[in-house]
Every structure is written in structure tokens, then in C-alpha cells.
ROVEX-400938 format. One line per 8 residues: number of its first residue (from 1); their letters; for each residue x, y, z of C-alpha. Coordinates in steps of 0.02 Angstrom, whole numbers, always signed. Example, Ala and Ser with C-alpha at 12.3 -4.5 7.8 and 13.67 -1.06 7.14 Angstrom:
1	AS	+615/-225/+390 | +684/-53/+357
% end
This chain:
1	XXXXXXXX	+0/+0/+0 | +150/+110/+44 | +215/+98/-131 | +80/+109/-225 | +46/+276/-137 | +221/+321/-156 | +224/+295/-349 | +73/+383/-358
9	XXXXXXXX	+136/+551/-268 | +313/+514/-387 | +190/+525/-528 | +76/+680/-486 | +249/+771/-443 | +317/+722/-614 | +165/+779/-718 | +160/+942/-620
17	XXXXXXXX	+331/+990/-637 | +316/+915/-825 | +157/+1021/-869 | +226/+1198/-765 | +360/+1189/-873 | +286/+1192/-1048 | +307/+1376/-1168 | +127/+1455/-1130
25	XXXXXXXX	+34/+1603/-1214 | -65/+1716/-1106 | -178/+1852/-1119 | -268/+1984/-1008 | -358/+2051/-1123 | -420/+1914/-1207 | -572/+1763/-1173 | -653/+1658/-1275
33	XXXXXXXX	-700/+1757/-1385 | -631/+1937/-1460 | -747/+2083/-1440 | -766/+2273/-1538 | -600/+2309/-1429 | -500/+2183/-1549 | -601/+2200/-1719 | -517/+2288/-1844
41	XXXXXXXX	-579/+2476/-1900 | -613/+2468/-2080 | -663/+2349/-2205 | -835/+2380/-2160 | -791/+2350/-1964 | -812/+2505/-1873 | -701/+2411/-1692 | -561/+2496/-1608
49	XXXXXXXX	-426/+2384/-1677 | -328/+2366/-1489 | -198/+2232/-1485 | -212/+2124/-1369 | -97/+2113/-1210 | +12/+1933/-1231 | +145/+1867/-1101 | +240/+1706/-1120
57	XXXXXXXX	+338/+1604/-995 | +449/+1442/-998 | +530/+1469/-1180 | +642/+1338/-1216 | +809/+1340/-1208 | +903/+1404/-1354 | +767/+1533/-1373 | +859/+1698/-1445
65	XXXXXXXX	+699/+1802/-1529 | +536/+1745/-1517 | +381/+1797/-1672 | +190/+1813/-1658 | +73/+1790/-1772 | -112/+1805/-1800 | -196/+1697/-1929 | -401/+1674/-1978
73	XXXXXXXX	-401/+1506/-2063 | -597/+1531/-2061 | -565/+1684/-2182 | -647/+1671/-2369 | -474/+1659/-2459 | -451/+1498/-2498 | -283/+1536/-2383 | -336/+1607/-2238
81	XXXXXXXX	-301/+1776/-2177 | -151/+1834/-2086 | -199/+1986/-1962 | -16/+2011/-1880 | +157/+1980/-1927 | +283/+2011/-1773 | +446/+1963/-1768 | +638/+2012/-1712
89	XXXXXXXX	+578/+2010/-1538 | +711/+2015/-1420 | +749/+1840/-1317 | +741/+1947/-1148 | +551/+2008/-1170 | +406/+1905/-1114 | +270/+2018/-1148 | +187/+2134/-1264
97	XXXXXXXX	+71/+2265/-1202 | -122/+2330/-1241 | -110/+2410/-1412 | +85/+2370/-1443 | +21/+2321/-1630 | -27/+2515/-1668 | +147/+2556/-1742 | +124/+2732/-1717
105	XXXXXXXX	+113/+2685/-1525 | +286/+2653/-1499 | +251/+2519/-1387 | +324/+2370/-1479 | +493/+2328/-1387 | +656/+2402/-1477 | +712/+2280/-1621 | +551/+2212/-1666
113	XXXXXXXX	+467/+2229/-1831 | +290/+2212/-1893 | +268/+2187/-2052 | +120/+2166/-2187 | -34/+2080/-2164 | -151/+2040/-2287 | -255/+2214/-2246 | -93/+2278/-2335
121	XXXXXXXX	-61/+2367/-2160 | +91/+2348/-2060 | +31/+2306/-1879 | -114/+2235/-1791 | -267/+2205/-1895 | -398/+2139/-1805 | -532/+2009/-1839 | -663/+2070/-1970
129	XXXXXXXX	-754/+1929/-2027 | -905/+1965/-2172 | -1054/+1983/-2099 | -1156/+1819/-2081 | -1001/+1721/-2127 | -1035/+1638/-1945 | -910/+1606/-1800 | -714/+1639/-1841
137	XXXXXXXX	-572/+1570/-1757 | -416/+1663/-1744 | -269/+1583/-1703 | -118/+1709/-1611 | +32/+1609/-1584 | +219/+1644/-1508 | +362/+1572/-1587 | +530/+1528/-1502
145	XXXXXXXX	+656/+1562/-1631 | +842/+1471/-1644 | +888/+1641/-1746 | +900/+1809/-1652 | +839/+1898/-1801 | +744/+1847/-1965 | +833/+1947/-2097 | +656/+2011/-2161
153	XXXXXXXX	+602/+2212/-2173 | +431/+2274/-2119 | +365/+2259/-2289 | +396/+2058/-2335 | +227/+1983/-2345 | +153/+1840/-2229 | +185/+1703/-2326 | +386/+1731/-2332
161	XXXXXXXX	+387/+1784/-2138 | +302/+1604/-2121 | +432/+1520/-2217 | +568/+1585/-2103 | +476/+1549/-1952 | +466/+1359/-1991 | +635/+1372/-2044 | +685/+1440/-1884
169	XXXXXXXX	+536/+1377/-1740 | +601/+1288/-1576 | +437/+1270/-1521 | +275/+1378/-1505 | +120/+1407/-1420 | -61/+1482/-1441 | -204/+1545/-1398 | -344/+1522/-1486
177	XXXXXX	-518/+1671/-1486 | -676/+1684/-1585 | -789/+1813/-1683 | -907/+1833/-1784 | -1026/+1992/-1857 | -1202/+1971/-1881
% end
């Protein structure tokens, strides 16, 4: 009885320390589901277009720049829809702040560069799905990069910024939210 109860204890403590140590994406601002804060302002969305607040912890070692992304694979494309390109984020940061994807806010840390989405906008776009298109997922995910800087300028377009990242990904992490106009 003793050592069953001591290999189960051995085996809670394992998964615990296992599962506190995985590469997690956070978010304050965000639940479930996005909200007129997030959506974008334009395209016949009238929203606020706010960045969201993300913090990461437990990036794996090796980690020297980290990328975000976010990506509407619900979009009408036939591709999806990329709605932020981040990357060149410094190894020593672990979180970006409320509105950090307004590049006139100067909040992005030093280094980092945000380049095109498919708005043709550099920054955050936020989610704008056509009305009655129903419920659309949007999937915002960190990357822990092996490179400390992707040799890519503000103005390379979502597609190349994604080869690079797979090129150059450790491992990554997301968080997924939902929207959807009526």
C-alpha cells in the first residue's frame, strides 16, 4: 500500500513539474471570444482595432527572438487571412502590451518589426469577418526562434515571414479566440 501511494505522489509530482514547465501564451485582455475592442476599423468593421496584451513564460532553451502571429483560417481566401506579422523580438522580453500592434504607438519593444498583413497594413489588424459568414477562429501564436533575427524588413509579406519561421521555430504556443458579425 506504501508503494503504491508512493508511486502515485512520484507521478503527480512528475506531471506537475512536467506540465509547469511547458512555453505558454497568455492574455489579459483576451477570453473566448474577441470583442469590438480587438475587431479591426475598416473593411466595413467600425471596432477599435486594440492589440491584445500577450505574455509568455517557460521558452525553451536556445530561445534567442521569439515571433507572433495572428492567422483566420476561417477567412474566405481559400488561404486564410493573416492579421499580424511580429517578429525580431528580443529573447529577454516576455510580454507585449495593450495596443503594442498600433505602430504609431511606440510600444512594440526596440528591435522588433511588424510587417504586412493581408489588410496591406503593417501592424495589428484585427478580426473582421463578413457579416453572416458565422463564428471565426483566430489563431495568435508565439514562436521561439533558434535565430535572433529573421533577416526580413517590415514590408515582406506573410507568406515569406512564415517560411522563415518554420525554418527557424524551436517550439510555439497559442491561444486560440472567436468572432463573428451578424
Amino acid at each position: 500500500m506504501k508503494k503504491n501511494h508512493f508511486l502515485t505522489t512520484l507521478l503527480l509530482l512528475t506531471f506537475q513539474l512536467f506540465y509547469s514547465q511547458t512555453f505558454t501564451l497568455k492574455s489579459n485582455d483576451l477570453g473566448g471570444q474577441s470583442t469590438k475592442k480587438q475587431e479591426f476599423n475598416g473593411f466595413g468593421c467600425e471596432g477599435e482595432n486594440t492589440s491584445p496584451q500577450l505574455n509568455w513564460e517557460n521558452a525553451p532553451t536556445g530561445t534567442k527572438s521569439f515571433a507572433i502571429t495572428m492567422y483566420d483560417p476561417d477567412a474566405p481566401t481559400g488561404s486564410g487571412f493573416w492579421h499580424w506579422i511580429v517578429f525580431n523580438i528580443p529573447n529577454n522580453i516576455n510580454e507585449i502590451v495593450t495596443n503594442a500592434g498600433n505602430i504609431n504607438s511606440n510600444l512594440m519593444p526596440k528591435g522588433a518589426i511588424q510587417s504586412t498583413t493581408d489588410y496591406g497594413i503593417k501592424g495589428f489588424g484585427g478580426p473582421c469577418p463578413p457579416k453572416e459568414h458565422g463564428i471565426h477562429q483566430y489563431i495568435i501564436t508565439i514562436y521561439a526562434l533558434k535565430t535572433d533575427k529573421l533577416q526580413l524588413d517590415a514590408n515582406t509579406n506573410p507568406a515569406i515571414v512564415g517560411f522563415y519561421l518554420w525554418q527557424n521555430t524551436i517550439e510555439k504556443a497559442s491561444i486560440v479566440t472567436y468572432y463573428k458579425r451578424n
